[in-house]
C-alpha positions in Angstrom: 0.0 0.0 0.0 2.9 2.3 1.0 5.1 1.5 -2.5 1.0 2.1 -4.3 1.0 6.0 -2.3 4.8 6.8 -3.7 4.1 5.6 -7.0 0.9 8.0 -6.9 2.8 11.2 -5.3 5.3 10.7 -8.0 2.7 10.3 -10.6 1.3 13.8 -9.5 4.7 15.5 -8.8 5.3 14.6 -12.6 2.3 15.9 -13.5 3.1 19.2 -11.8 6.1 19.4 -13.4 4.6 19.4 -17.0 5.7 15.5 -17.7 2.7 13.9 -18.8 2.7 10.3 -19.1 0.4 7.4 -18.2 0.5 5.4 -15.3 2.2 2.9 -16.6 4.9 5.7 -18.0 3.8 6.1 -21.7 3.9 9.2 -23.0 0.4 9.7 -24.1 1.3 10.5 -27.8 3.4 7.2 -27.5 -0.3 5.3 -26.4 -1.9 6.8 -29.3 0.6 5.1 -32.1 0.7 2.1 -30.3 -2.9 1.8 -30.3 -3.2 2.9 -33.9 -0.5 0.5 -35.1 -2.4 -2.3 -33.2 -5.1 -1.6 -35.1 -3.1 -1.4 -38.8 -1.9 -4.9 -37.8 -5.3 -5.9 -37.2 -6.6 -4.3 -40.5 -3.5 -6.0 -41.9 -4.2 -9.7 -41.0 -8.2 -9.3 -42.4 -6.9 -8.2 -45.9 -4.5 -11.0 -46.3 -6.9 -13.1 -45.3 -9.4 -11.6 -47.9 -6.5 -12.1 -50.3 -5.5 -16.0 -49.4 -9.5 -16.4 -49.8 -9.3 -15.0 -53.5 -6.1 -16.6 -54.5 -7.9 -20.1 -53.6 -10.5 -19.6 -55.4 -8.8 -18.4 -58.5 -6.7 -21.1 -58.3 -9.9 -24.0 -57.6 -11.2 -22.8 -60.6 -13.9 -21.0 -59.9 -12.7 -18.6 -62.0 -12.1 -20.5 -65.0 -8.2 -20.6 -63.3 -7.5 -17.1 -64.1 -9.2 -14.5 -61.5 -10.9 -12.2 -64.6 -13.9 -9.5 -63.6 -16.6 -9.2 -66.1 -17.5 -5.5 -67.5 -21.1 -4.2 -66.8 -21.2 -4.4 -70.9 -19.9 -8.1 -71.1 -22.3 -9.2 -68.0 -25.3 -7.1 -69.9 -24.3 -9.2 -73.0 -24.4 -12.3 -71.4 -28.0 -12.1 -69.7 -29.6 -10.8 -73.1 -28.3 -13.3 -74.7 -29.7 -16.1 -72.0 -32.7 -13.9 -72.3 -33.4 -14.6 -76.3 -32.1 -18.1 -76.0 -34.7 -19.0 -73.0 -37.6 -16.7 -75.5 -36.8 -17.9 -79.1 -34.9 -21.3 -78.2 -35.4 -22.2 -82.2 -33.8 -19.1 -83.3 -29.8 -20.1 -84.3 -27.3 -17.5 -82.8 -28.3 -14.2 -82.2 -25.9 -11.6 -82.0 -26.8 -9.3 -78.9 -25.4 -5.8 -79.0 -25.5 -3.8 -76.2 -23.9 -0.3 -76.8 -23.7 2.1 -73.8 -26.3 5.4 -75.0 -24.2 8.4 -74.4 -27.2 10.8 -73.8 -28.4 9.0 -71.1 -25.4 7.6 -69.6 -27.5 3.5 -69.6 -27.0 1.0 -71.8 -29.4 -0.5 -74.8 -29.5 -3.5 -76.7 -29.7 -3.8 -80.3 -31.1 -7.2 -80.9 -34.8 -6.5 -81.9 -34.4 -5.5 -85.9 -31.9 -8.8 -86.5 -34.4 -11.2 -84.1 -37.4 -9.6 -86.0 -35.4 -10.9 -89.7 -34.7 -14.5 -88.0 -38.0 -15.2 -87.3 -39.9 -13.6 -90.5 -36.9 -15.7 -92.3 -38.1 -18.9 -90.0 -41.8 -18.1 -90.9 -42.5 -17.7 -86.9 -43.1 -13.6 -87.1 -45.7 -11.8 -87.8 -48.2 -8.5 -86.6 -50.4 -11.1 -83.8 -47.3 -11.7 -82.4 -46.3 -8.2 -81.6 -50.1 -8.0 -80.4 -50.1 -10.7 -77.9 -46.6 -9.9 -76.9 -48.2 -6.5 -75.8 -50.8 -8.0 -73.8 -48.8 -10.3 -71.9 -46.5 -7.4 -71.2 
């Protein structure tokens, strides 16, 4: 109890005296790095984590083996085209454009004019269909 009372005197004599550290003698400025770089460590471990869990999967495969991301044009392209295949399965390739629309900052797809020429050339278009298609819609 008596060693407790110096350490405190001399805690507050330091403290008089313009030395202000902790009570464990830190500087505070000293506490606030350490803490900080505790918590850069911490950050640290979680995004090599995050990066071990990316390198596995690239490397399982599930990326096709090479770790690619897919533009908002090429993933647009792809679900038109899943789109026309599921709606018109008869139809042979269709070519699905999708062109960003610089006025309006979107994208569009192009598809309708050369689907409308497959299936008048297949016999399968004509005006009841763009009727009916209407009133499903």
């Amino acid at each position: 109890m008596e060693e407790e009372i110096r350490f405190l005197v001399k805690e507050i004599e330091n403290l008089k005296r313009g030395n202000s550290c902790s009570s464990d003698g830190v500087p505070p400025e000293l506490a606030e790095l350490l803490l900080q770089n505790t918590k850069l460590k911490h950050r640290l471990a979680i995004l090599k984590r995050a990066c071990e869990a990316q390198e596995l999967k690239t490397k399982s495969g599930k990326f096709g083996g090479e770790a690619k991301m897919e533009s908002i044009q090429e993933q647009l392209v792809h679900t038109f085209t899943k789109a026309v295949e599921s709606a018109f399965p008869d139809v042979p390739d269709v070519g699905v454009p999708v062109v960003p629309s610089p006025k309006f900052g979107d994208y569009q797809c192009n598809a309708a004019m050369q689907l409308t020429q497959l299936l008048k050339g297949q016999g399968i278009f004509h005006s009841s269909l763009i009727y009916y298609s209407k009133l499903s819609v």
